[in-house]
C-alpha positions as semicolon CSV with decimal commas, in nm:
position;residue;x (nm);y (nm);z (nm)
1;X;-2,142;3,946;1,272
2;X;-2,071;4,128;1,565
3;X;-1,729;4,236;1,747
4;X;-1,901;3,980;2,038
5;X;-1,962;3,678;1,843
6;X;-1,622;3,734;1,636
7;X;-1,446;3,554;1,920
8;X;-1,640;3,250;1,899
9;X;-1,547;3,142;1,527
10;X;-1,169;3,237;1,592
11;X;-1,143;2,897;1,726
12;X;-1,257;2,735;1,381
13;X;-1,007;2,893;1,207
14;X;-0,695;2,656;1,075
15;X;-0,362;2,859;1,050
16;X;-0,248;2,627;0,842
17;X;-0,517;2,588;0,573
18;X;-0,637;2,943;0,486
19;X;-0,888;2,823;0,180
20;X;-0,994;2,503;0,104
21;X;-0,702;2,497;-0,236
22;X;-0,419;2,516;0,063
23;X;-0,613;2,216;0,249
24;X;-0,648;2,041;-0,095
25;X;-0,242;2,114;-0,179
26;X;-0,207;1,952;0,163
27;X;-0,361;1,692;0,091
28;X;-0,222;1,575;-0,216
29;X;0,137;1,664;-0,081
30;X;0,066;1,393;0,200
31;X;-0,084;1,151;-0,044
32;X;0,238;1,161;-0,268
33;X;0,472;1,145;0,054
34;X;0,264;0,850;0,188
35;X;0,293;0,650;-0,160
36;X;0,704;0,745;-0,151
37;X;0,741;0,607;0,192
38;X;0,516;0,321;0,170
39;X;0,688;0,219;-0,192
40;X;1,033;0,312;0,027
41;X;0,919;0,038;0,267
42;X;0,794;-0,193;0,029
43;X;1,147;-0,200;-0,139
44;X;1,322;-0,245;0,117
45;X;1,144;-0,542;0,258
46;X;1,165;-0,710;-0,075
47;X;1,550;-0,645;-0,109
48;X;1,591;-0,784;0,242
49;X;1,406;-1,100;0,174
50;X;1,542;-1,146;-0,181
51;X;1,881;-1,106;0,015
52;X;1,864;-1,371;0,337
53;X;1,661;-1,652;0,116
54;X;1,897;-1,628;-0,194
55;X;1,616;-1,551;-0,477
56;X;1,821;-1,417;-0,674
57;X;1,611;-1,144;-0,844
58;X;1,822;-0,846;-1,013
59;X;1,699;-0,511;-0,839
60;X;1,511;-0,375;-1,195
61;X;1,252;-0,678;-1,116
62;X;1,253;-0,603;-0,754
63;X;1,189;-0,232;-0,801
64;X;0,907;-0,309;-1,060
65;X;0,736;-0,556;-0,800
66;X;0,787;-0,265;-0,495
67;X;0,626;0,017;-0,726
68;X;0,328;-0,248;-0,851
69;X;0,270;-0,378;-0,504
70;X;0,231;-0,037;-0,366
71;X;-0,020;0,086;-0,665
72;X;-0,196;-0,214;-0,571
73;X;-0,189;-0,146;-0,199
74;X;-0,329;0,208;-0,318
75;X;-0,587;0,094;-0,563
76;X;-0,747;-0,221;-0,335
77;X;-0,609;-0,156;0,018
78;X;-0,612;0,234;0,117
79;X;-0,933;0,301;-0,096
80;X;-1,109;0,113;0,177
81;X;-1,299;0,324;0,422
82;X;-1,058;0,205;0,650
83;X;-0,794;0,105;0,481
84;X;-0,605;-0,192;0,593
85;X;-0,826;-0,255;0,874
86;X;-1,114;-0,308;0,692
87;X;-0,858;-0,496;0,438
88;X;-0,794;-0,714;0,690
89;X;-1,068;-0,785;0,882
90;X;-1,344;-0,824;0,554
91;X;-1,112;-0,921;0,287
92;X;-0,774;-1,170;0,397
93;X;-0,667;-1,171;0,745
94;X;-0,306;-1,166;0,631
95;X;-0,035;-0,918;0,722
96;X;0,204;-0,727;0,454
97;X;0,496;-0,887;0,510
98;X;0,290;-1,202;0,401
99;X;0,164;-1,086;0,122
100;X;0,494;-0,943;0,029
101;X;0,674;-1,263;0,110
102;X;0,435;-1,431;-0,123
103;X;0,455;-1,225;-0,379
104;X;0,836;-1,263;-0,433
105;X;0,759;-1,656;-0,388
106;X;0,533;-1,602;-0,703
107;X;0,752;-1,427;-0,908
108;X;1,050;-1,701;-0,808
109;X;0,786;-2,018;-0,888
110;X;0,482;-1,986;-0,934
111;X;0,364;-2,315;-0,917
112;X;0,517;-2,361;-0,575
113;X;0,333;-2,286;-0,298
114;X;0,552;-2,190;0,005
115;X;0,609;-2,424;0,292
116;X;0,487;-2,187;0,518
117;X;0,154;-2,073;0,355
118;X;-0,175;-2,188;0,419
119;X;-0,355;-2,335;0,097
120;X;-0,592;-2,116;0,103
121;X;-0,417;-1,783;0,175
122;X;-0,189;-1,861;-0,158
123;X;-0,489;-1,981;-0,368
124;X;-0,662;-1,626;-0,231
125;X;-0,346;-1,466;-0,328
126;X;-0,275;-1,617;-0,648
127;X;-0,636;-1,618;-0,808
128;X;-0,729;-1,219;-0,608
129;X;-0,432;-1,048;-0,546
130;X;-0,200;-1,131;-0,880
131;X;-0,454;-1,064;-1,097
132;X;-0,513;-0,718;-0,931
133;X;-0,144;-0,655;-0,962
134;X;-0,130;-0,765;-1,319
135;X;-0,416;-0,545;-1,450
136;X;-0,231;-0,222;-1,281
137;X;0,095;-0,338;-1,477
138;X;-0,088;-0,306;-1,836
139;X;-0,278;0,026;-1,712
């Protein structure tokens, strides 16, 4: 390459990620912060509504359903090309909270489907989503 062409490539080059191992350390570095925060999140929505509706769940089972729910979110939602957009738009047009909501709902009665839900957004959740979260308990 020439001293005149040199220039023209300098604008290709990352600072930040000298070799592709740096970009793939990056990458896993922001893969592990985004499952912290969004099991962080998870938690603390589920502590909240355990909290204000009175369901009376100790924080062990709450911590267990925060940790599954985001593997799950991981394994079904984020592998999605892209990601909860695609979730939501091809899958169940239902929001987080919902699902979250539901979930503790579950684990509190099972056989109750709540007030709020529609019939078929809790018989999508119970017959899809549960099992889903089940399997990545025994794996």
């Amino acid at each position: 390459m020439t001293k005149r062409n040199n220039h023209i490539f300098s604008h290709f080059h990352c600072p930040h990620h000298t070799t592709l191992k740096d970009k793939r350390k990056e990458s896993k570095y922001t893969s592990s912060f985004r499952k912290k925060r969004n099991f962080n999140i998870n938690l603390h929505f589920l502590e909240k509504y355990n909290e204000e509706y009175g369901k009376g769940l100790d924080i062990c089972v709450i911590t267990d359903m925060a940790h599954l729910f985001s593997a799950w979110e991981d394994k079904y939602v984020f592998s999605l090309e892209n990601g909860y957009e695609n979730f939501r738009d091809n899958v169940i047009g239902m929001d987080y909270d919902e699902m979250l909501e539901m979930y503790i709902e579950y684990v509190v009665q099972p056989s109750v489907k709540p007030y709020w839900q529609s019939d078929s957004n809790y018989s999508y959740f119970k017959t899809k989503i549960i099992p889903q979260i089940n399997r990545l308990r025994k794996s």
